[in-house]
C-alpha positions, 0 to 999 in steps of 0.5 A: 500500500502506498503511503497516503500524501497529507495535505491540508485539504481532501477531496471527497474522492481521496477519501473514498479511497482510504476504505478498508480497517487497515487504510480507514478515513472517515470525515465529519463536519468538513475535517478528515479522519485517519482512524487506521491506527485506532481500528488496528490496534486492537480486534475490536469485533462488532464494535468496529463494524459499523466504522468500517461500513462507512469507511471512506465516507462522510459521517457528519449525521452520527454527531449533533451539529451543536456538540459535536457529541454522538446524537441521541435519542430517548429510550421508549422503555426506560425513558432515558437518553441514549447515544443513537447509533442505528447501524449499531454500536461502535468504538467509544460508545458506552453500551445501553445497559452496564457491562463489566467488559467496558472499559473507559480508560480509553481517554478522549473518544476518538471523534473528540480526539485531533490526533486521528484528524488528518486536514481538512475536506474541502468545501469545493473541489472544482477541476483544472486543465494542466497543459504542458506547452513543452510536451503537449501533454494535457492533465486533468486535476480536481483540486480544492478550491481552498487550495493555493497554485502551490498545492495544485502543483503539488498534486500534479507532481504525479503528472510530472515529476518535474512540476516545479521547472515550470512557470505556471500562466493562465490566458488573461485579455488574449495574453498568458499571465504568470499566477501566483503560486501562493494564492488559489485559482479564485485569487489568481482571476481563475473562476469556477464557472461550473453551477453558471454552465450548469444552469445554462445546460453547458457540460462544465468538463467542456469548459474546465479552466486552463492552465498553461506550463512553461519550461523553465530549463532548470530541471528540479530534483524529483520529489519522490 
């Protein structure tokens, strides 16, 4: 398994990648968890399984907007307010009844815990063209609309191991333009136009933003 490249900010898609007990992400109000070490670290049985249903996805609707604890419920025999949890319960819940086998020297529950908190997810993801004026070739990315050019190339190291020779431009008023790599597309006059073509019937994939690589002749090491 290759090892995951931490980022300030996700997409939805990356973390749908991370879905088995050994490679777990989950996000929750708009952070994104590794819970890996937390799944691996012991067998867990069926206290695990609904985390592992979810894996890779978005969980915001277990937790209480205003808490940010576990929702909750009342019990229609007891009366008494219990955690909700209809796909059953998972690690760090306490169980309905008391049991001996429960343990609660476990600390901060792992939804309270930042150490498991891996960055962000992004509010936005929205997709740029790359074309590399010296090969020709052209990359499509999806990026984070929170993300600076520097982040946008780092994900397109992939591409091109050598993102960083380049100068980054983009068309402005019929004349390419350097962007500055410290500000996102947004900040540099590179709009995300998608919802307006939507609504005009328009294929946002058609239109996505350019941007265009101009080879600086001073090859960088690989980062990799």
């Amino acid at each position: 398994m290759a090892k995951p490249v931490h980022r300030r900010y996700y997409t939805p898609a990356e973390v749908s990648l991370h879905n088995a007990k050994d490679d777990c992400w989950v996000s929750f109000f708009h952070k994104v968890y590794d819970l890996s070490p937390l799944l691996t670290s012991k067998d867990w049985g069926v206290l695990a399984e609904p985390i592992l249903l979810n894996a890779g996805q978005d969980i915001t609707h277990w937790f209480n907007k205003e808490t940010r604890d576990i929702k909750s419920r009342v019990d229609d025999e007891t009366g008494l307010t219990m955690p909700y949890t209809p796909q059953g319960r998972f690690i760090h819940v306490p169980p309905s009844e008391p049991l001996t086998t429960w343990a609660t020297d476990f600390g901060k529950a792992w939804w309270r815990d930042d150490k498991y908190c891996i960055g962000a997810l992004s509010r936005r993801t929205r997709r740029v063209r790359c074309v590399n004026t010296l090969s020709g070739q052209s990359d499509l990315l999806e990026v984070c609309s929170e993300e600076t050019l520097d982040e946008v190339q780092a994900r397109y190291v992939e591409f091109n191991r050598h993102a960083q020779s380049y100068t980054w431009k983009a068309l402005f008023d019929g004349a390419f333009r350097p962007l500055d790599m410290t500000a996102t597309l947004d900040e540099n006059g590179v709009p995300d136009d998608s919802d307006e073509l939507a609504m005009l019937n328009m294929d946002p994939d058609e239109h996505v933003p350019v941007l265009h690589l101009y080879f600086n002749d001073d090859l960088t090491v690989d980062p990799r």
